[in-house]
SEMIRO-205259 format. One line per 10 residues: number of its first residue (from 1); their letters; for each residue x, y, z negated of C-alpha. Coordinates in Angstrom, 3 decimals, decimal comma, padded with zeros to 6 digits. Example, Ala and Ser with C-alpha at 12.3 -4.5 7.8 and 13.67 -1.06 7.14 Angstrom:
% SEMIRO-205259
1) AS) 012,300:-004,500:-007,800; 013,670:-001,060:-007,140
% end
This chain:
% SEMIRO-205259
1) XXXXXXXXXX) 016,903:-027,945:043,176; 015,716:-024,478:042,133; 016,610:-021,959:039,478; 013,342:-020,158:038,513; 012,106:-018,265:035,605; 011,255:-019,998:032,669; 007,393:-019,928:032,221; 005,377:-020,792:028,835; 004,684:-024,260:030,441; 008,398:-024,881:030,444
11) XXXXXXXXXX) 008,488:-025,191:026,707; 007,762:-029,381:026,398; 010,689:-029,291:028,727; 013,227:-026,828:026,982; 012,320:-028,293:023,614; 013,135:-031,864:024,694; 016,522:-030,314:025,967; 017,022:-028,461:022,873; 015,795:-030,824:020,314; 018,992:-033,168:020,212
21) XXXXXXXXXX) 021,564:-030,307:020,147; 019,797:-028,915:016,639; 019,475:-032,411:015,356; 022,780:-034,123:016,105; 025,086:-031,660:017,500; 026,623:-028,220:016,398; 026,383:-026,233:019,833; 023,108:-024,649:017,464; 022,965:-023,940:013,863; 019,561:-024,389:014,019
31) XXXXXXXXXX) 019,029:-027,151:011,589; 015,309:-028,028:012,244; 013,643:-028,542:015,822; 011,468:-025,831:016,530; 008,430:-027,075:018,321; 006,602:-026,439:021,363; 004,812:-024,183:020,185; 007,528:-021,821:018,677; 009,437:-022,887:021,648; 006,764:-021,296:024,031
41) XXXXXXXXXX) 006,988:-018,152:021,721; 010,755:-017,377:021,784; 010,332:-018,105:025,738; 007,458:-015,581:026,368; 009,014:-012,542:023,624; 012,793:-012,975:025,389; 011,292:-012,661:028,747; 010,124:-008,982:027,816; 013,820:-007,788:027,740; 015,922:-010,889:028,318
51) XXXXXXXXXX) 016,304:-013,214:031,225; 015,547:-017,232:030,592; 016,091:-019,151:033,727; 015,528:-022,909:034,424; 017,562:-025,653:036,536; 014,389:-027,909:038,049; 014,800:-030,209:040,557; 012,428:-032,883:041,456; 009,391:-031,301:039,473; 011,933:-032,012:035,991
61) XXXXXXXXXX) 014,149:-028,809:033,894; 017,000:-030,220:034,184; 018,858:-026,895:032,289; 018,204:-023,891:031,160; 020,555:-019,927:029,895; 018,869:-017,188:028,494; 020,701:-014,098:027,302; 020,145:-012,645:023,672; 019,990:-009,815:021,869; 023,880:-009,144:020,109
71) XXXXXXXXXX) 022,742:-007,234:017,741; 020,211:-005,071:016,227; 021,921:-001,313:016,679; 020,914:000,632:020,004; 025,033:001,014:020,248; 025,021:-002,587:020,960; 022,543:-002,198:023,859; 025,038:-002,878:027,212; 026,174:-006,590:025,529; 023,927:-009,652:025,669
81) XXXXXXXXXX) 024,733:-012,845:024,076; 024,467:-015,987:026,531; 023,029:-019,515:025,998; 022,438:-022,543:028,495; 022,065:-025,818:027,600; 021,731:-028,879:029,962; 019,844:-032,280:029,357; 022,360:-034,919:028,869; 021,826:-037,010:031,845; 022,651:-033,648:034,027
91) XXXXXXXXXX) 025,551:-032,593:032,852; 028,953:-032,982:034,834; 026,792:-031,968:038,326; 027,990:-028,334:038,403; 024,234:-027,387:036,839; 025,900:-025,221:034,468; 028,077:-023,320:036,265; 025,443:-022,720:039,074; 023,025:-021,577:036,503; 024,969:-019,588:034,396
101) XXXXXXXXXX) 026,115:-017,564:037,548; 022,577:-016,697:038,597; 021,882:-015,681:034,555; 025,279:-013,104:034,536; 024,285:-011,739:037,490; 020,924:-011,259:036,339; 022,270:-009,345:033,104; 024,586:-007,306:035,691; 021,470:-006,185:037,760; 019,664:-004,981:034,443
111) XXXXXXXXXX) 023,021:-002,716:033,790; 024,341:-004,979:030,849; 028,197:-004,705:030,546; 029,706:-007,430:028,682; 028,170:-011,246:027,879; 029,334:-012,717:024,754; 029,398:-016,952:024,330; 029,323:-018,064:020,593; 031,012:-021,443:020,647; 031,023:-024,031:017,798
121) XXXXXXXXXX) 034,557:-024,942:017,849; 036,457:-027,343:019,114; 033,389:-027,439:021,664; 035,831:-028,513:024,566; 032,787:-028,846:027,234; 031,749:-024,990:026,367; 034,942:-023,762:026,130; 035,211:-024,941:029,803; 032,475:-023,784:031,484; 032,801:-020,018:029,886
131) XXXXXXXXXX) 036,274:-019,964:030,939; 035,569:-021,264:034,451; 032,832:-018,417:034,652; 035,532:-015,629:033,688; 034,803:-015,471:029,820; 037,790:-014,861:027,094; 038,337:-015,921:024,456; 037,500:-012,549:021,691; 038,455:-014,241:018,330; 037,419:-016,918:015,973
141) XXXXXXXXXX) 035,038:-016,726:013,139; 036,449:-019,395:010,319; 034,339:-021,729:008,265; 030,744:-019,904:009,759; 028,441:-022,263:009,474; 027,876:-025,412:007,531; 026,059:-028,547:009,613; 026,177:-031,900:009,490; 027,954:-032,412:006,582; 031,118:-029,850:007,109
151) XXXXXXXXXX) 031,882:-026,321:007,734; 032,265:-025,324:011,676; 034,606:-022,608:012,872; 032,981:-020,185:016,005; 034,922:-018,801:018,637; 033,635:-015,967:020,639; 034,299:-015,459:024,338; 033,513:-012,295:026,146; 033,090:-011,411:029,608; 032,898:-008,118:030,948
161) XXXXXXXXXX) 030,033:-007,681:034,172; 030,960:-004,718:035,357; 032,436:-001,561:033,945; 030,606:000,828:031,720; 029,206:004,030:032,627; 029,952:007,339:030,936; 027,720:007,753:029,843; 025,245:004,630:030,411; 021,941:004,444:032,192; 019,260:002,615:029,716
171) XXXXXXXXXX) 019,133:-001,137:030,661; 016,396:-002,691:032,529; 013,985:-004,751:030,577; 013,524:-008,257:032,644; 010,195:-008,139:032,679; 010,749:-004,187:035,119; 013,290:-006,675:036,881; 011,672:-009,846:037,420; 009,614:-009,341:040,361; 011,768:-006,931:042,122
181) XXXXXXXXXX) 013,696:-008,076:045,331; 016,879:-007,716:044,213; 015,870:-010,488:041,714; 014,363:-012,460:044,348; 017,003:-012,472:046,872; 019,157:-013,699:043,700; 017,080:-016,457:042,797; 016,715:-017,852:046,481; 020,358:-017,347:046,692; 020,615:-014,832:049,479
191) X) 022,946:-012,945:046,934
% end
Protein backbone atom coordinates (compact mmCIF):
# COMPACT_ATOMS: atom_id res chain seq x y z
CA UNK A 1 0.00 0.00 0.00
CA UNK A 2 1.14 3.55 -0.80
CA UNK A 3 -0.48 6.93 -1.13
CA UNK A 4 1.47 8.83 -3.86
CA UNK A 5 0.80 11.65 -6.13
CA UNK A 6 -1.32 11.16 -8.90
CA UNK A 7 0.81 11.24 -12.16
CA UNK A 8 -0.62 11.67 -15.91
CA UNK A 9 -0.18 7.83 -16.24
CA UNK A 10 -2.70 7.41 -13.48
CA UNK A 11 -5.51 8.58 -15.68
CA UNK A 12 -6.64 4.81 -17.32
CA UNK A 13 -6.79 4.11 -13.65
CA UNK A 14 -8.81 7.16 -12.17
CA UNK A 15 -11.11 7.08 -15.17
CA UNK A 16 -12.02 3.41 -14.67
CA UNK A 17 -12.73 4.48 -10.95
CA UNK A 18 -14.63 7.41 -11.98
CA UNK A 19 -16.45 6.17 -14.95
CA UNK A 20 -19.28 4.19 -13.02
CA UNK A 21 -20.00 6.95 -10.45
CA UNK A 22 -20.93 9.52 -13.59
CA UNK A 23 -22.78 6.79 -15.35
CA UNK A 24 -24.88 5.06 -12.69
CA UNK A 25 -24.52 6.88 -9.55
CA UNK A 26 -25.14 10.54 -8.27
CA UNK A 27 -21.91 11.03 -6.01
CA UNK A 28 -21.02 13.27 -9.62
CA UNK A 29 -23.25 15.31 -11.70
CA UNK A 30 -21.16 14.70 -14.36
CA UNK A 31 -23.45 13.08 -16.79
CA UNK A 32 -20.95 11.86 -19.49
CA UNK A 33 -17.54 9.93 -18.79
CA UNK A 34 -14.79 12.06 -19.49
CA UNK A 35 -12.03 10.09 -21.07
CA UNK A 36 -8.52 9.42 -20.56
CA UNK A 37 -7.50 11.88 -22.17
CA UNK A 38 -9.49 14.76 -20.44
CA UNK A 39 -8.93 12.70 -17.43
CA UNK A 40 -5.05 13.13 -17.77
CA UNK A 41 -5.80 16.93 -18.28
CA UNK A 42 -7.86 17.78 -15.14
CA UNK A 43 -5.03 15.55 -13.30
CA UNK A 44 -1.96 17.51 -14.63
CA UNK A 45 -3.89 21.44 -14.38
CA UNK A 46 -5.14 20.51 -10.49
CA UNK A 47 -1.72 19.44 -9.62
CA UNK A 48 -0.45 23.14 -10.29
CA UNK A 49 -2.42 24.42 -7.20
CA UNK A 50 -4.34 21.43 -5.88
CA UNK A 51 -3.28 18.18 -4.37
CA UNK A 52 -4.57 14.69 -6.19
CA UNK A 53 -3.31 11.73 -4.33
CA UNK A 54 -3.70 7.98 -5.16
CA UNK A 55 -4.37 4.71 -2.91
CA UNK A 56 -2.05 1.92 -4.97
CA UNK A 57 -1.28 -1.16 -3.66
CA UNK A 58 -0.03 -4.06 -5.55
CA UNK A 59 0.98 -1.96 -8.75
CA UNK A 60 -3.31 -1.16 -8.98
CA UNK A 61 -5.14 2.69 -7.80
CA UNK A 62 -7.18 1.40 -5.71
CA UNK A 63 -8.59 5.27 -4.67
CA UNK A 64 -8.00 8.45 -5.20
CA UNK A 65 -9.08 12.69 -3.27
CA UNK A 66 -8.12 15.68 -4.83
CA UNK A 67 -9.10 19.07 -3.44
CA UNK A 68 -10.85 21.79 -5.71
CA UNK A 69 -11.10 25.09 -6.29
CA UNK A 70 -14.56 26.55 -4.15
CA UNK A 71 -14.91 29.18 -6.02
CA UNK A 72 -13.69 31.65 -8.43
CA UNK A 73 -13.21 35.01 -6.03
CA UNK A 74 -9.59 35.47 -4.44
CA UNK A 75 -11.87 35.90 -1.00
CA UNK A 76 -12.53 32.30 -1.36
CA UNK A 77 -8.80 31.43 -1.50
CA UNK A 78 -8.21 29.61 2.28
CA UNK A 79 -11.32 26.89 1.38
CA UNK A 80 -10.82 23.93 -0.94
CA UNK A 81 -13.50 21.64 -1.94
CA UNK A 82 -12.62 17.78 -1.37
CA UNK A 83 -13.25 14.68 -3.55
CA UNK A 84 -12.10 10.90 -3.19
CA UNK A 85 -13.57 8.22 -4.70
CA UNK A 86 -12.69 4.47 -4.23
CA UNK A 87 -13.05 1.49 -6.78
CA UNK A 88 -15.83 -0.64 -5.67
CA UNK A 89 -14.07 -3.75 -4.78
CA UNK A 90 -11.94 -1.46 -2.13
CA UNK A 91 -14.24 0.08 -0.34
CA UNK A 92 -15.09 -0.90 3.40
CA UNK A 93 -10.94 -1.41 3.99
CA UNK A 94 -10.44 1.95 5.74
CA UNK A 95 -8.89 3.28 2.10
CA UNK A 96 -10.91 6.26 2.46
CA UNK A 97 -10.37 7.40 5.62
CA UNK A 98 -6.54 6.76 5.35
CA UNK A 99 -6.48 8.71 2.20
CA UNK A 100 -8.54 11.44 2.89
CA UNK A 101 -6.36 12.12 6.08
CA UNK A 102 -3.12 12.37 4.12
CA UNK A 103 -5.22 14.84 1.41
CA UNK A 104 -6.51 17.36 4.60
CA UNK A 105 -3.35 17.43 5.86
CA UNK A 106 -1.91 18.18 2.66
CA UNK A 107 -4.42 21.26 2.21
CA UNK A 108 -3.37 22.23 5.98
CA UNK A 109 0.42 22.33 5.01
CA UNK A 110 -0.41 24.65 1.90
CA UNK A 111 -2.23 27.12 4.62
CA UNK A 112 -5.88 26.24 3.43
CA UNK A 113 -8.42 26.77 6.31
CA UNK A 114 -11.57 25.04 5.81
CA UNK A 115 -12.43 21.78 3.33
CA UNK A 116 -15.85 21.68 2.08
CA UNK A 117 -17.58 17.95 0.97
CA UNK A 118 -20.54 18.38 -1.53
CA UNK A 119 -22.66 15.31 -0.90
CA UNK A 120 -25.53 14.04 -3.12
CA UNK A 121 -28.01 13.32 -0.53
CA UNK A 122 -29.08 10.70 1.18
CA UNK A 123 -25.39 9.50 0.27
CA UNK A 124 -25.21 7.48 3.66
CA UNK A 125 -21.53 6.01 2.79
CA UNK A 126 -20.23 9.86 2.29
CA UNK A 127 -21.99 11.21 4.90
CA UNK A 128 -19.95 8.71 7.02
CA UNK A 129 -16.66 9.01 6.13
CA UNK A 130 -16.77 13.11 6.24
CA UNK A 131 -18.18 12.90 9.58
CA UNK A 132 -15.67 10.31 10.83
CA UNK A 133 -12.89 12.74 9.42
CA UNK A 134 -14.35 15.79 11.55
CA UNK A 135 -16.58 17.41 8.74
CA UNK A 136 -20.18 19.15 9.59
CA UNK A 137 -22.74 19.22 8.23
CA UNK A 138 -23.08 23.37 6.67
CA UNK A 139 -26.61 23.15 5.07
CA UNK A 140 -28.50 21.56 2.30
CA UNK A 141 -28.96 22.74 -1.18
CA UNK A 142 -32.71 21.43 -2.31
CA UNK A 143 -33.61 19.99 -5.67
CA UNK A 144 -29.71 20.94 -7.20
CA UNK A 145 -29.24 18.79 -9.66
CA UNK A 146 -31.29 16.62 -11.92
CA UNK A 147 -29.70 12.85 -12.78
CA UNK A 148 -30.96 9.81 -13.47
CA UNK A 149 -34.30 10.54 -13.91
CA UNK A 150 -35.07 12.83 -10.59
CA UNK A 151 -33.95 15.87 -8.87
CA UNK A 152 -31.07 15.27 -6.04
CA UNK A 153 -30.80 17.41 -2.93
CA UNK A 154 -26.77 18.35 -1.83
CA UNK A 155 -25.67 18.69 1.53
CA UNK A 156 -22.52 20.47 2.31
CA UNK A 157 -20.15 19.53 5.11
CA UNK A 158 -17.34 21.71 6.24
CA UNK A 159 -14.34 21.16 8.14
CA UNK A 160 -12.19 23.66 9.48
CA UNK A 161 -7.97 22.70 9.25
CA UNK A 162 -6.74 25.00 11.30
CA UNK A 163 -7.64 28.52 12.29
CA UNK A 164 -7.29 31.51 10.06
CA UNK A 165 -4.72 34.04 10.19
CA UNK A 166 -5.31 37.78 10.48
CA UNK A 167 -4.55 38.49 8.18
CA UNK A 168 -3.62 35.29 5.92
CA UNK A 169 -0.35 34.29 4.36
CA UNK A 170 -1.03 33.46 0.42
CA UNK A 171 -1.50 29.63 0.08
CA UNK A 172 1.02 27.36 -1.28
CA UNK A 173 0.48 26.12 -4.75
CA UNK A 174 1.08 22.07 -4.64
CA UNK A 175 3.23 22.03 -7.19
CA UNK A 176 5.90 24.75 -4.48
CA UNK A 177 4.75 21.88 -1.99
CA UNK A 178 5.11 18.68 -3.61
CA UNK A 179 8.64 17.92 -3.37
CA UNK A 180 9.33 19.54 -0.14
CA UNK A 181 10.02 17.33 3.01
CA UNK A 182 7.36 18.22 4.91
CA UNK A 183 5.31 16.60 2.06
CA UNK A 184 7.48 13.70 2.02
CA UNK A 185 7.61 12.82 5.56
CA UNK A 186 3.62 13.01 5.10
CA UNK A 187 3.37 10.73 2.37
CA UNK A 188 5.76 8.00 3.96
CA UNK A 189 3.79 8.54 7.03
CA UNK A 190 6.43 9.78 9.40
CA UNK A 191 3.78 12.60 10.12
Amino acid sequence: MAIRIACAEDAAAVHAIYAPCVTHGVATFETSPPGVPAMRERIATRLAHYPWLVWEHAGEVLAYAYASRFRERAAYDWIAETSIYVREDARRHGIARHLYGVLLETMRLQGINQAVGVITLPGEASVRIHEAMGFESAGVWRQSGYKLGRWWDVGVWQKTLQAPAQPPAPVTPFATLRDGSAMRALLSGET
